[in-house]
PASERO-790494 format. One line per 8 residues: their letters; for each residue x, y, z of N, C-alpha, C, O, CB. Coordinates in steps of 0.05 Angstrom, whole numbers, plus 5000, padded with zeros to 4 digits. Glycine has a CB too. Layout:
N
A> X/Y/Z/X/Y/Z/X/Y/Z/X/Y/Z/X/Y/Z; ...;
This chain:
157
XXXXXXXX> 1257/1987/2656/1241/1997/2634/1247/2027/2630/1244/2043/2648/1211/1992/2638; 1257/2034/2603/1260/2062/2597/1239/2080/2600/1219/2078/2586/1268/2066/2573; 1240/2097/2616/1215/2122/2591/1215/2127/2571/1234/2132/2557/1213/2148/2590; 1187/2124/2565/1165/2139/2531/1172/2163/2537/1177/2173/2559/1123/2137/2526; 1172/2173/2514/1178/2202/2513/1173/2211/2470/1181/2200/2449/1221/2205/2528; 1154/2236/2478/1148/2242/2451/1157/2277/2450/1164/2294/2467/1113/2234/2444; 1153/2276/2428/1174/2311/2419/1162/2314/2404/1163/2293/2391/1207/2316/2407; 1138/2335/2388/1132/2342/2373/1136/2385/2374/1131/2399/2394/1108/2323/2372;
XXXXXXXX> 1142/2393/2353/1143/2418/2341/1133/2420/2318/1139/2402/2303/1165/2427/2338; 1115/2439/2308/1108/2451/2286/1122/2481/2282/1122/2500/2298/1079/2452/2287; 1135/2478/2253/1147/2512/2245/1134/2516/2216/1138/2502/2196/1188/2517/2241; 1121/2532/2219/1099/2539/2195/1093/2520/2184/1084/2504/2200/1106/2554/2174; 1094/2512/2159/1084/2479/2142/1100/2450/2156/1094/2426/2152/1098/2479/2103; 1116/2458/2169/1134/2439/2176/1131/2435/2209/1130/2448/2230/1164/2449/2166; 1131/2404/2200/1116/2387/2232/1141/2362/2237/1145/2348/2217/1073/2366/2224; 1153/2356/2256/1166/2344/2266/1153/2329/2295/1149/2340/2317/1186/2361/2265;
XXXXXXXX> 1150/2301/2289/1145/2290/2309/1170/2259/2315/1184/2250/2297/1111/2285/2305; 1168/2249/2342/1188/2234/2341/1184/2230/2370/1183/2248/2386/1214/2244/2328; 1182/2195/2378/1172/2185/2396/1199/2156/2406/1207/2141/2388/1140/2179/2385; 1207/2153/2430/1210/2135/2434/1233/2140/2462/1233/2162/2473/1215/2121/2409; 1252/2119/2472/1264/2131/2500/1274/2163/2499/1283/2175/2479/1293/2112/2509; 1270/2176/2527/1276/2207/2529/1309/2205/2513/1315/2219/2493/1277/2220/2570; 1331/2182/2526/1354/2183/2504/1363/2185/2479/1381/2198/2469/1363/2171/2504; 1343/2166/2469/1340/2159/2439/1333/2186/2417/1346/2193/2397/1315/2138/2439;
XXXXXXXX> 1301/2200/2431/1294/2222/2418/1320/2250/2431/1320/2273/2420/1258/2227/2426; 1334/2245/2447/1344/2277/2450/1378/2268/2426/1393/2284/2415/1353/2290/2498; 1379/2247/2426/1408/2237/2407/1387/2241/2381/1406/2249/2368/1426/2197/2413; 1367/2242/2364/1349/2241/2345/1355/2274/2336/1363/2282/2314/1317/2231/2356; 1348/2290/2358/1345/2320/2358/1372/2334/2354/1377/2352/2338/1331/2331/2385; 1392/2320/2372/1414/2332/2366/1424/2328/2334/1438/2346/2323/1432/2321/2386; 1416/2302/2318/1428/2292/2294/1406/2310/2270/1411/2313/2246/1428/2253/2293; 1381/2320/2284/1369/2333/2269/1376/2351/2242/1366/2346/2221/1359/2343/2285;
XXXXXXXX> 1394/2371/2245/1403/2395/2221/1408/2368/2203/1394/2366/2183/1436/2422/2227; 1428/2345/2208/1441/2327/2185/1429/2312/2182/1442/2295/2171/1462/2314/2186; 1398/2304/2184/1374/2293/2182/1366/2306/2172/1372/2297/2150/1361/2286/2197; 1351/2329/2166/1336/2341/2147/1349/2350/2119/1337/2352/2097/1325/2363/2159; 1379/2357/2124/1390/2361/2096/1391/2334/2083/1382/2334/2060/1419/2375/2096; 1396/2320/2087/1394/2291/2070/1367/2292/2071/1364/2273/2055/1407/2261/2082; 1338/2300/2078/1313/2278/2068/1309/2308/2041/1303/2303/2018/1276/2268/2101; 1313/2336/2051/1320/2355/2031/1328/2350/2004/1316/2355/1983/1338/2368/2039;
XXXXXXXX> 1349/2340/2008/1364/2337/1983/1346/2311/1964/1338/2312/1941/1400/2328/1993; 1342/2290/1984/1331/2264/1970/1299/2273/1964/1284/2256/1953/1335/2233/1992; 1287/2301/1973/1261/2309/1956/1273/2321/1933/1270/2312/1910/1240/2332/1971; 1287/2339/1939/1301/2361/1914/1296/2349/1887/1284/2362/1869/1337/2366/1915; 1304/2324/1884/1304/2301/1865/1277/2300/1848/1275/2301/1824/1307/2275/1881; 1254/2296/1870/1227/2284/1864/1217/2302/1862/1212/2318/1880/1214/2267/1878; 1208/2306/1826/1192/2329/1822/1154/2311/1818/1152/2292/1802/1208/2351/1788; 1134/2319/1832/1114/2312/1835/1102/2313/1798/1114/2330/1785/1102/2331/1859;
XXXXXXXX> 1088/2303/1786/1068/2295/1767/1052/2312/1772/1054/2334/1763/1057/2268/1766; 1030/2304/1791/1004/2319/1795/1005/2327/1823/1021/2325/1841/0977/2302/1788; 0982/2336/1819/0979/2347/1851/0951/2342/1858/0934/2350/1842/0986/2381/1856; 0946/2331/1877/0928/2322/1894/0912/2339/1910/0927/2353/1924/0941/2307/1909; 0890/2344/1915/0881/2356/1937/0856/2340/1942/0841/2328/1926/0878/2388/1934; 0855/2343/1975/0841/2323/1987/0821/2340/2011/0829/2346/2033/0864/2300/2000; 0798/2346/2003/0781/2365/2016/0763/2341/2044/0763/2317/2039/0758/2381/1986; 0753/2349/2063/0746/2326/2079/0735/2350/2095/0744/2371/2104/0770/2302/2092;
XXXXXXXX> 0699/2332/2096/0681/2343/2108/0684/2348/2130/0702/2332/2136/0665/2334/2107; 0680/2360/2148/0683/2359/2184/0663/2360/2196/0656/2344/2214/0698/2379/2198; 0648/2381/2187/0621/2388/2196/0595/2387/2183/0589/2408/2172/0621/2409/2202; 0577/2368/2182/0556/2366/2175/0536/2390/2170/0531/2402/2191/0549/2350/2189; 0524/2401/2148/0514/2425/2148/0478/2421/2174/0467/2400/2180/0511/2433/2108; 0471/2445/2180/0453/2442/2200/0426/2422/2204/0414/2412/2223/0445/2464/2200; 0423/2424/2170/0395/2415/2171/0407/2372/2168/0393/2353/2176/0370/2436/2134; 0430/2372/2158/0443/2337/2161/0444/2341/2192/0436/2319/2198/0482/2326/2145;
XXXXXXXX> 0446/2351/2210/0450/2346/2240/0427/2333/2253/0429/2316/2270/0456/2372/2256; 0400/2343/2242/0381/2335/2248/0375/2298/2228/0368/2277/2237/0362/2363/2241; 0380/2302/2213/0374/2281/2206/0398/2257/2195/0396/2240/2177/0356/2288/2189; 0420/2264/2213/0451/2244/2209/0433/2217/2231/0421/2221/2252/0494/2266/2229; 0435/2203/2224/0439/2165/2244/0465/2162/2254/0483/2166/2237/0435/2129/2222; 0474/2156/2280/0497/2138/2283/0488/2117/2279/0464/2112/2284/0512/2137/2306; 0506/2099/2270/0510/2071/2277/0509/2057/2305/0520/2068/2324/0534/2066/2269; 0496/2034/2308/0487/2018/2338/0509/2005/2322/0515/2002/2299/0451/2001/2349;
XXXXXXXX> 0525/1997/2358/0538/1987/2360/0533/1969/2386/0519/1980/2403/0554/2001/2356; 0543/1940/2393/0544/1926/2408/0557/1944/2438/0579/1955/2438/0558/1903/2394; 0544/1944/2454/0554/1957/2487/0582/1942/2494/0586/1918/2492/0528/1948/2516; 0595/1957/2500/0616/1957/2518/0630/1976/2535/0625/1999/2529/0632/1949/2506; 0646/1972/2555/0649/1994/2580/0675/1997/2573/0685/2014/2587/0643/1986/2614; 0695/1984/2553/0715/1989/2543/0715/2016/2525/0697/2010/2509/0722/1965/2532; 0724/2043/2518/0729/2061/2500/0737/2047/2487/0721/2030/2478/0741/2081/2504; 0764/2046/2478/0775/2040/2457/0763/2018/2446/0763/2021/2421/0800/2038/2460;
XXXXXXXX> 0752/1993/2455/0743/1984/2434/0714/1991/2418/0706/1985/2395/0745/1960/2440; 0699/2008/2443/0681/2024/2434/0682/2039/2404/0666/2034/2385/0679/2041/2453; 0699/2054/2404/0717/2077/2389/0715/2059/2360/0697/2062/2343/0754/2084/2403; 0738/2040/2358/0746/2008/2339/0716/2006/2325/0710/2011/2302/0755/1972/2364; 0700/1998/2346/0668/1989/2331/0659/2004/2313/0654/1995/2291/0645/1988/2348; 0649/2045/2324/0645/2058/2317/0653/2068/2286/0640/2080/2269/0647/2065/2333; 0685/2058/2289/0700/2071/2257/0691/2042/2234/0688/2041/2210/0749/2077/2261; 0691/2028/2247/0688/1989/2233/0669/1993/2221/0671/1977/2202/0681/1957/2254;
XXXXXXXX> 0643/2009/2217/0619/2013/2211/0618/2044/2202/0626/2065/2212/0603/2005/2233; 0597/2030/2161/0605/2043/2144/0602/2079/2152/0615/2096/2140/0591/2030/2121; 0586/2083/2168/0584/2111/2179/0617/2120/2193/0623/2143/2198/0556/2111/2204; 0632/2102/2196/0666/2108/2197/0682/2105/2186/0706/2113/2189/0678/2102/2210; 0670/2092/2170/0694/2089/2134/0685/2101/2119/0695/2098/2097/0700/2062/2115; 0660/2119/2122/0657/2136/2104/0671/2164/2101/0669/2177/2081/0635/2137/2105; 0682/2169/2120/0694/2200/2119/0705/2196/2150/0692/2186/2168/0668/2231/2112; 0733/2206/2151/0748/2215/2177/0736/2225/2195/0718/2238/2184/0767/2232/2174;
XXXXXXXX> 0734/2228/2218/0711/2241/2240/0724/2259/2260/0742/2249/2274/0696/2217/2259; 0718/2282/2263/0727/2287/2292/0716/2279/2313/0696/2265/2315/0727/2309/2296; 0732/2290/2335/0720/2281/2368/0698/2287/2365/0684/2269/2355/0731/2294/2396; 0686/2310/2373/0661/2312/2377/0646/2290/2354/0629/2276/2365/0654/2343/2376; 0649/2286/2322/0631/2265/2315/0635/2241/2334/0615/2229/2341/0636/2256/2286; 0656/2235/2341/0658/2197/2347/0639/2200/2389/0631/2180/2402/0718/2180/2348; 0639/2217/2395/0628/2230/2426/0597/2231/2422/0581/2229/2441/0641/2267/2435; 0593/2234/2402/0559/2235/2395/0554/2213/2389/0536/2204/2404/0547/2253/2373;
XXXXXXXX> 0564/2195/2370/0560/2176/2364/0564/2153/2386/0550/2132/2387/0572/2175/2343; 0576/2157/2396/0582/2135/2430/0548/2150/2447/0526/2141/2454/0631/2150/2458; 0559/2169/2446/0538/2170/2463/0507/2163/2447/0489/2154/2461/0541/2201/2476; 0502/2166/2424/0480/2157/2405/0474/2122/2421/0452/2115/2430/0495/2155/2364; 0488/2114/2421/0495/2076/2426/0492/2074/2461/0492/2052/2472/0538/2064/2415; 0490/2105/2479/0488/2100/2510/0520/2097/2524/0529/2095/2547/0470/2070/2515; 0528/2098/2500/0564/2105/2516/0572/2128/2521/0578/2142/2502/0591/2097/2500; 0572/2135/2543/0577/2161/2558/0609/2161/2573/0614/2155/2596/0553/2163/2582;
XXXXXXXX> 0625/2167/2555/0653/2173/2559/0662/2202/2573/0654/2221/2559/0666/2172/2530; 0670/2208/2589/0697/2238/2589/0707/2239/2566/0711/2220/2550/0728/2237/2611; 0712/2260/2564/0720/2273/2542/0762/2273/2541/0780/2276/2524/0702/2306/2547; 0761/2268/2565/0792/2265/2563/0793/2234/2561/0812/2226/2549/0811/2278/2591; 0772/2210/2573/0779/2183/2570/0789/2183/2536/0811/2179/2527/0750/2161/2579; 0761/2190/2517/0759/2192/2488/0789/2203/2478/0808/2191/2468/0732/2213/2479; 0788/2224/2483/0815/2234/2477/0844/2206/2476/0857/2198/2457/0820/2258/2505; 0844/2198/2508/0866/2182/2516/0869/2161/2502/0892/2152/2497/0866/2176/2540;
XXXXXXXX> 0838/2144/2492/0829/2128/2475/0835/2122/2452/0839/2099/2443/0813/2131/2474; 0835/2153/2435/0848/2161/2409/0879/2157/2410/0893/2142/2396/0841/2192/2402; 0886/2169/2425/0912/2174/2415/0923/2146/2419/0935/2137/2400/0928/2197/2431; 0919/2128/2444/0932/2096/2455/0924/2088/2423/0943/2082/2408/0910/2073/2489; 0904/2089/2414/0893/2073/2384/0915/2086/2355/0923/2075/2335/0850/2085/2376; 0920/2114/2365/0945/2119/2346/0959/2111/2347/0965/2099/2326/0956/2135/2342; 0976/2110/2370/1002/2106/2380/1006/2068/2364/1023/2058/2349/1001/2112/2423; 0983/2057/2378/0983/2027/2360/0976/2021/2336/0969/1999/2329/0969/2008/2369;
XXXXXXXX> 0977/2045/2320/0976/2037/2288/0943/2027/2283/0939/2016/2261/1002/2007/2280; 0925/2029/2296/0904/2019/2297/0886/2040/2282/0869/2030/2267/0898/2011/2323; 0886/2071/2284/0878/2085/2269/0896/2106/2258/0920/2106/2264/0858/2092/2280; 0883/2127/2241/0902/2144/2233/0890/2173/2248/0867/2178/2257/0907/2143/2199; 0921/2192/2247/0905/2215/2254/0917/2232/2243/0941/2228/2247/0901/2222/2280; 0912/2252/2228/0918/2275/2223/0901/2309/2228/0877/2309/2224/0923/2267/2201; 0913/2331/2234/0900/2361/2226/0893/2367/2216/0905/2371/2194/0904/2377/2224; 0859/2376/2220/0856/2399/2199/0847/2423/2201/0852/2433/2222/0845/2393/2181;
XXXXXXXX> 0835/2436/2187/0830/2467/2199/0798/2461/2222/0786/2480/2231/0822/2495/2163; 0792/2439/2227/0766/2430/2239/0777/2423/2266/0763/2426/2286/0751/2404/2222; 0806/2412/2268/0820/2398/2288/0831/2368/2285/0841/2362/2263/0803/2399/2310; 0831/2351/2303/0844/2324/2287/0826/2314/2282/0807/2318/2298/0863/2303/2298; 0820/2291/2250/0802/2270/2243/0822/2243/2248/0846/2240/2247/0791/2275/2210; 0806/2231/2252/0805/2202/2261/0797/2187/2243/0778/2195/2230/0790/2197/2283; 0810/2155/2234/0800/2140/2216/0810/2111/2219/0828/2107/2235/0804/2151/2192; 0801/2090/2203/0812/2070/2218/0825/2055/2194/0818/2054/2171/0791/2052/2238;
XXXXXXXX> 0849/2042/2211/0875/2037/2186/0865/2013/2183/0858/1996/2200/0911/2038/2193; 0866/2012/2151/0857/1995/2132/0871/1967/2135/0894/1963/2126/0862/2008/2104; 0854/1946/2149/0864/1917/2151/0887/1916/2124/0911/1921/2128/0835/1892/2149; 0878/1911/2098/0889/1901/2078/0916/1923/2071/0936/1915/2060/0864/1897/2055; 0914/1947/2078/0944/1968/2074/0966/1958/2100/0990/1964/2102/0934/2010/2079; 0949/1940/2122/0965/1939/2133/0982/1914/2137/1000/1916/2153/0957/1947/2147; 0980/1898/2128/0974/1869/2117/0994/1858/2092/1011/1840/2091/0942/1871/2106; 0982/1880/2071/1001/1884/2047/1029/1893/2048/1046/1885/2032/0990/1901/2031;
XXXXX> 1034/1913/2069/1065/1914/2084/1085/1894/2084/1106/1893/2071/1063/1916/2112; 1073/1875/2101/1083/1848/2099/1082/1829/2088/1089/1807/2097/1083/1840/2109; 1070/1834/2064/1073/1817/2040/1095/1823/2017/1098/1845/2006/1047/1818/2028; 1114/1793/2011/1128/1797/1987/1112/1775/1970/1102/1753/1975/1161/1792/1990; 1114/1796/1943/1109/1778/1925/1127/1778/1901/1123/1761/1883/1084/1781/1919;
């Protein structure tokens, strides 16, 4: 069995990540410069219509802290499927969450995680396409990938 192996760099706006055997990603890195001028060139092309901006709450203002509900969720000693439950329920499809939301909310339900289990939890659930994650100026939000976007992939019609 090979080693996993992940590479990620950020250079100002620009984020490069890339996961899979230590061989695979260092032959990836080396082909890199002639990888980016071709995805370059094939944006150069695509001039955008509109522009989008996508603002996303992070922090509940003081006086919602007091009166936010988590969601009850069914007990389990499993995280990750803990985690799964928590986003499944509309208080997790309503808006992306950070750690500390989804840590309160477990613990709301009597699930008392480490903070690195949660962590390890997230990311195993990235890594399997099971949720999404991205940065933001709050830190990473968490969300859970949409049965039917994922589904529709593999559909021809």
């Amino acid at each position: 069995m090979q080693e996993y192996f992940t590479f990620r760099v950020k250079l100002g706006e620009y984020e490069i990540h890339l996961e899979g055997t230590h061989e695979k990603v260092i032959k990836t890195i080396e082909e890199l410069p002639e990888l980016i001028g071709k995805v370059k060139k094939a944006f150069d092309n695509v001039k955008p219509k509109t522009i989008t901006t996508l603002t996303v709450k992070t922090e509940p203002q003081k006086e919602d802290k007091q009166i936010q509900k988590y969601p009850k969720i069914l007990p389990t000693e499993n995280c990750k499927e803990a985690v799964v439950r928590i986003l499944e329920t509309e208080w997790g499809k309503w808006r992306p969450r950070i750690i500390n939301e989804l840590n309160e909310a477990l613990q709301a339900n009597g699930l008392n995680y480490p903070k690195r289990v949660l962590t390890g939890a997230l990311s195993n659930l990235t890594r399997n396409g099971k949720i999404r994650r991205w940065n933001t100026d709050a830190g990473f939000v968490y969300i859970l990938v949409e049965k039917d976007a994922v589904e529709a992939k593999g559909e021809t019609k």
